[in-house]
C-alpha positions in Angstrom: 0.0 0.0 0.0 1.3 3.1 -1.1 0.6 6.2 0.4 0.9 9.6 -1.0 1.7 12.9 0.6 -0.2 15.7 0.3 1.5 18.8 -1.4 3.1 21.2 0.6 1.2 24.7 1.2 2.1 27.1 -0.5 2.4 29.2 2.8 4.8 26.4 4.4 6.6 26.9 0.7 6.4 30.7 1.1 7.9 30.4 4.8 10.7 27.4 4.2 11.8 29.8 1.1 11.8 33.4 3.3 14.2 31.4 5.8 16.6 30.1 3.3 16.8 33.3 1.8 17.6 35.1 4.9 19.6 32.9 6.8 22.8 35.4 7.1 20.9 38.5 7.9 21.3 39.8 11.4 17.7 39.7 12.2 15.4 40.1 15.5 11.7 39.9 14.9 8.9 40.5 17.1 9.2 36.9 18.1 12.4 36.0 18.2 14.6 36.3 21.8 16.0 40.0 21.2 19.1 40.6 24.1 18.3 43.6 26.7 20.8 45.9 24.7 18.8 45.6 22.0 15.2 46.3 23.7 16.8 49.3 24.8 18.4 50.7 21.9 14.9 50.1 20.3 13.1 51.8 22.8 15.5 55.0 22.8 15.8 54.9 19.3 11.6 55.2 18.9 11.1 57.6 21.7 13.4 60.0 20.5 12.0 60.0 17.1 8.2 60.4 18.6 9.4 63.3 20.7 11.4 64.7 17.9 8.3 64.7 15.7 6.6 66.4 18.7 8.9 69.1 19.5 9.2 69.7 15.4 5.7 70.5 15.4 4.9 72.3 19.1 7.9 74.3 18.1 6.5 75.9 14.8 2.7 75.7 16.0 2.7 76.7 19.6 5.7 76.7 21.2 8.3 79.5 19.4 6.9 79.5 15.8 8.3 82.1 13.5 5.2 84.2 12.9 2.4 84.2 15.0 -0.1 81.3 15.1 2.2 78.8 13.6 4.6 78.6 10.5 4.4 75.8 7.3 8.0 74.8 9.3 5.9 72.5 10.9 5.8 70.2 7.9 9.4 69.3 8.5 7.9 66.7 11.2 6.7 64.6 8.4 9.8 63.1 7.2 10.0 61.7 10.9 6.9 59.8 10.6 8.3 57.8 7.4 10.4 55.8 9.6 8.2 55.2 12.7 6.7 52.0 11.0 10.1 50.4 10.2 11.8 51.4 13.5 8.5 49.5 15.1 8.9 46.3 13.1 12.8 45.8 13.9 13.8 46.9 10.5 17.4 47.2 10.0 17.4 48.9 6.9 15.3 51.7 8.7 17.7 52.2 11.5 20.5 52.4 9.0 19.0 55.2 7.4 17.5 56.9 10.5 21.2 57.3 11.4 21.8 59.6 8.4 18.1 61.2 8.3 18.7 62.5 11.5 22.1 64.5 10.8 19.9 67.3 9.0 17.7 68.0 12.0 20.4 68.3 13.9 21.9 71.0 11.6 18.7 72.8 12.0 18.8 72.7 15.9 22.7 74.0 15.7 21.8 77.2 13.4 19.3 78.0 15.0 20.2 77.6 18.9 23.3 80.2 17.3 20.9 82.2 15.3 17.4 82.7 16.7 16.3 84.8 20.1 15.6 82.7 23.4 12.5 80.7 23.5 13.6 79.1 20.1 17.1 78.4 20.9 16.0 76.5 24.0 13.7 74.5 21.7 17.1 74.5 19.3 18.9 72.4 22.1 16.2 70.0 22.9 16.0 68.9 19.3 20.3 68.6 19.0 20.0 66.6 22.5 17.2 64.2 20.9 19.1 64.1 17.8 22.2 62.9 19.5 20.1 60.5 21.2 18.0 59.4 18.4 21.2 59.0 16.4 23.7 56.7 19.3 20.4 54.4 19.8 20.1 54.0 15.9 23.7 53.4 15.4 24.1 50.5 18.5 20.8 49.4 17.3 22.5 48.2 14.2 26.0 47.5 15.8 24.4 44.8 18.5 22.0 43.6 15.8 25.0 42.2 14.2 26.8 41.2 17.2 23.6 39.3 18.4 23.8 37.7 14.6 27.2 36.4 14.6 26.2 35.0 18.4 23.7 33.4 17.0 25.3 31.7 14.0 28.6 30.7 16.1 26.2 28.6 18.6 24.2 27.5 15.1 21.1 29.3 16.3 19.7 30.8 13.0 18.8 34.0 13.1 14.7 34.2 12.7 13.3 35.0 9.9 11.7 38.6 8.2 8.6 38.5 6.9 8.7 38.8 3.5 6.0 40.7 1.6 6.9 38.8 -1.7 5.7 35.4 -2.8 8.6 33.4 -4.1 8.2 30.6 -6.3 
């Protein structure tokens, strides 16, 4: 008596073929074992962006805007949000990028602490501070993400998984 096996799924297909393909990234999902560096570095890293994006736009609106009742300066909060979703997944790629993103608010919050009057350059010196926080958090994000990788792969512990948003054949 013979006895066939039913064909794989194309989700168990889908999910054997994600693994293979990213077996040497350095890679901590949502349910994989992340170390407590790494839970902290994630945690700085997305609550200096959120209050970044809230300083950027009680700054202009309320706080020290350049004209009364607000300035269109407040738009420069949306770039911030682009990242918020990848820095919440445990993208890599996001954090890398973060890193350089950030450098031009921080130019901003140089000039102007130099350049503008009092209430502004206090608001200047918060955003430089949450820059410089925003940017270490991002950069040993990505530094202990590897580390935790090469851990991993030296006790033959394979890194898990990203979810893949592609169907491979």
């Amino acid at each position: 008596m013979t006895t066939s096996q039913p064909p794989s799924s194309p989700s168990a297909v889908n999910t054997a073929a994600a693994s293979s393909a990213h077996a040497d990234s350095p890679l901590v999902t949502a349910n994989s074992t992340a170390t407590p560096e790494l839970a902290l570095s994630r945690q700085l890293a997305v609550g200096s962006l959120v209050g970044l994006i809230v300083l950027c736009l009680a700054w202009e609106l309320w706080l020290a805007p350049l004209r009364p009742g607000g300035s269109l300066m407040a738009l420069k909060a949306l770039p911030l949000c682009l990242p918020l979703a990848g820095l919440l997944k445990h993208r890599l790629y996001t954090y890398r990028w973060v890193s350089l993103l950030v450098w031009l608010y921080f130019t901003e919050g140089v000039v102007r602490a130099y350049s503008d009057t009092w209430p502004s350059q206090l608001w200047a010196g918060v955003e430089v501070l949450l820059c410089l926080i925003l940017f270490a958090a991002c950069a040993l994000h990505v530094r202990w993400r590897f580390r935790h990788a090469a851990a991993q792969a030296e006790a033959g512990t394979p890194p898990a998984p990203q979810p893949s948003s592609s169907v491979t054949p």
